[in-house]
C-alpha positions in Angstrom: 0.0 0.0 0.0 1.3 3.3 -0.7 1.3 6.5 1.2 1.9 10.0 0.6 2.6 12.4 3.5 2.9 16.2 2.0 2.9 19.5 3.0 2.2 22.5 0.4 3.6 26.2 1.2 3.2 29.3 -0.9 6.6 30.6 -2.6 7.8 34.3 -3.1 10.2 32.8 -5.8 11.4 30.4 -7.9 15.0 29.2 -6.7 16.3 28.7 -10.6 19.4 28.8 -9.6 18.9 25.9 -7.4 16.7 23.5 -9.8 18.5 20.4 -10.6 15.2 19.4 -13.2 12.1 20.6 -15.1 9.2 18.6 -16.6 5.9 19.3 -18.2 3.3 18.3 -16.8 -0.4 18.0 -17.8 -3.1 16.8 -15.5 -7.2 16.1 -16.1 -9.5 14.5 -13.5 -11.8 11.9 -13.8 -13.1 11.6 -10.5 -12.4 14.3 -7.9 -14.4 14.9 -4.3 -13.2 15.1 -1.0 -12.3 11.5 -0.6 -11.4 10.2 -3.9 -9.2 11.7 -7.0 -8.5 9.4 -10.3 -6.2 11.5 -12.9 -4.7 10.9 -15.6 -1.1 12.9 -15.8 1.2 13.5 -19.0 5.1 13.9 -17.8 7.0 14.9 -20.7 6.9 11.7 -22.8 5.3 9.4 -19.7 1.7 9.2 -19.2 0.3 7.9 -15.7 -3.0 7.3 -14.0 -3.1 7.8 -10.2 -5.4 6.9 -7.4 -5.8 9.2 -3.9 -8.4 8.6 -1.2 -8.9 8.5 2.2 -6.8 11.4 3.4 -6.1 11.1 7.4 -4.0 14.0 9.0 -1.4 14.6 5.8 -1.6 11.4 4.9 -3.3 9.5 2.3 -3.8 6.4 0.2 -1.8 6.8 -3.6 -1.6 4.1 -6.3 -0.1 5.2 -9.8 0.4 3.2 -12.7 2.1 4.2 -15.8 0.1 3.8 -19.1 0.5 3.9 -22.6 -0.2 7.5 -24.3 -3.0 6.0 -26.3 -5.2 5.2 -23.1 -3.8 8.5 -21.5 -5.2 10.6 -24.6 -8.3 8.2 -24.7 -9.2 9.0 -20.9 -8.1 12.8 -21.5 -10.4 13.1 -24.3 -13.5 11.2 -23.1 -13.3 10.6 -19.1 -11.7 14.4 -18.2 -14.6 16.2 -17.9 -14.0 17.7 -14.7 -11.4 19.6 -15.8 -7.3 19.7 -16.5 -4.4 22.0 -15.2 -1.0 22.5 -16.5 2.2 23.2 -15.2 5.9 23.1 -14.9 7.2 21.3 -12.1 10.7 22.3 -11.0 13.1 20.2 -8.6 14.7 21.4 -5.8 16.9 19.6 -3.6 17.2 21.3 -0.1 19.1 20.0 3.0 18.5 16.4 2.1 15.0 16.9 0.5 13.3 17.5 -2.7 10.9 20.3 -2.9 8.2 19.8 -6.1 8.0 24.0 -7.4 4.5 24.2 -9.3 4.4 26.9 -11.9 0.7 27.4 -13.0 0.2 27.8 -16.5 -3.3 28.4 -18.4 -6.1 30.1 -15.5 -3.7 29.4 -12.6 -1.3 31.5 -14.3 0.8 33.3 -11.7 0.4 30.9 -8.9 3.4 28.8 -7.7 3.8 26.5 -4.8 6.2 24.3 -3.3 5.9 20.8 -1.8 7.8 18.8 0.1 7.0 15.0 0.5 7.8 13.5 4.0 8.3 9.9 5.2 6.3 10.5 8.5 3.8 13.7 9.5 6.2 14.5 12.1 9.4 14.7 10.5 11.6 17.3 10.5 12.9 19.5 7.9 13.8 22.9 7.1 11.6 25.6 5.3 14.2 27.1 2.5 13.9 30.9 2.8 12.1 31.1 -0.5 8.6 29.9 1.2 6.3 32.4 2.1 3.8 30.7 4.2 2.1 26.9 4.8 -0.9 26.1 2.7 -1.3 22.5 3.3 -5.0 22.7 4.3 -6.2 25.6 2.6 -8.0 23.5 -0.4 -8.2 25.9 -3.3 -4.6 25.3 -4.0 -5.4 21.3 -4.7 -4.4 20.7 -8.0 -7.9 19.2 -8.2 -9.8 21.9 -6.8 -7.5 24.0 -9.5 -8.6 22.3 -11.8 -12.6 23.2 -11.6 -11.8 27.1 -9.7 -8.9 28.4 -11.4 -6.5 31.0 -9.4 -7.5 33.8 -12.0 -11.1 33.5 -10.8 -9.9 34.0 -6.8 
């Protein structure tokens, strides 16, 4: 079973000068509510679909499988109807972890965040000076909820 522990902060910056990588990333939604999310994501060249649910504390259930781009544009095309972001997601290693920096593209133009993926809730780490302030459980910046109310409509 897998688990994903992550915390989301607001950003007054992006640290280029500290990114080690960059992808693409394209995301729609199939399902989305407050328990449940199935997307379907295109990475560069890689296309995935992922399962989230059951969210307890920070924690919560995630399964994702690569797929082959013809289901990925066949499930974009005909399942997605809830709606898609894009973005550039930017790499950061800091003091022995990896912040993900979202750079909204499209209606979320202008917002970027950072997370930073933990192996327990409680673990330590520290915030680089770059991060504004903790957003973690404000829910208009899930990418799903992104995906339906857009940061330009805010």
């Amino acid at each position: 079973m897998a688990i994903e522990i992550e915390k989301k902060f607001l950003i007054n910056h992006i640290p280029f000068e500290q990114v080690k990588y960059a992808h693409k990333i394209k995301q729609g939604y199939i399902v989305s509510d407050k328990d449940k999310v199935i997307r379907i994501r295109e990475k560069d060249d890689e296309y995935f679909i992922t399962i989230k649910g059951n969210k307890i504390g920070l924690s919560r259930f995630e399964f994702e499988y690569k797929i082959p781009k013809s289901d990925a544009n066949e499930l974009f095309e005909n399942f997605c109807k809830i709606g898609s972001i894009s973005k550039t997601r930017h790499y950061v290693d800091y003091n022995g972890h990896t912040w993900e920096v979202d750079e909204f593209h499209g209606e979320n133009n202008g917002l970027v965040v950072a997370e930073i993926e933990l192996e327990s809730e409680d673990e330590q780490f520290e915030i680089p000076n770059w991060v504004i302030k903790e957003v973690t459980a404000d829910a208009r910046y899930y990418n799903m909820n992104l995906a339906t109310h857009p940061f330009c409509k805010w």
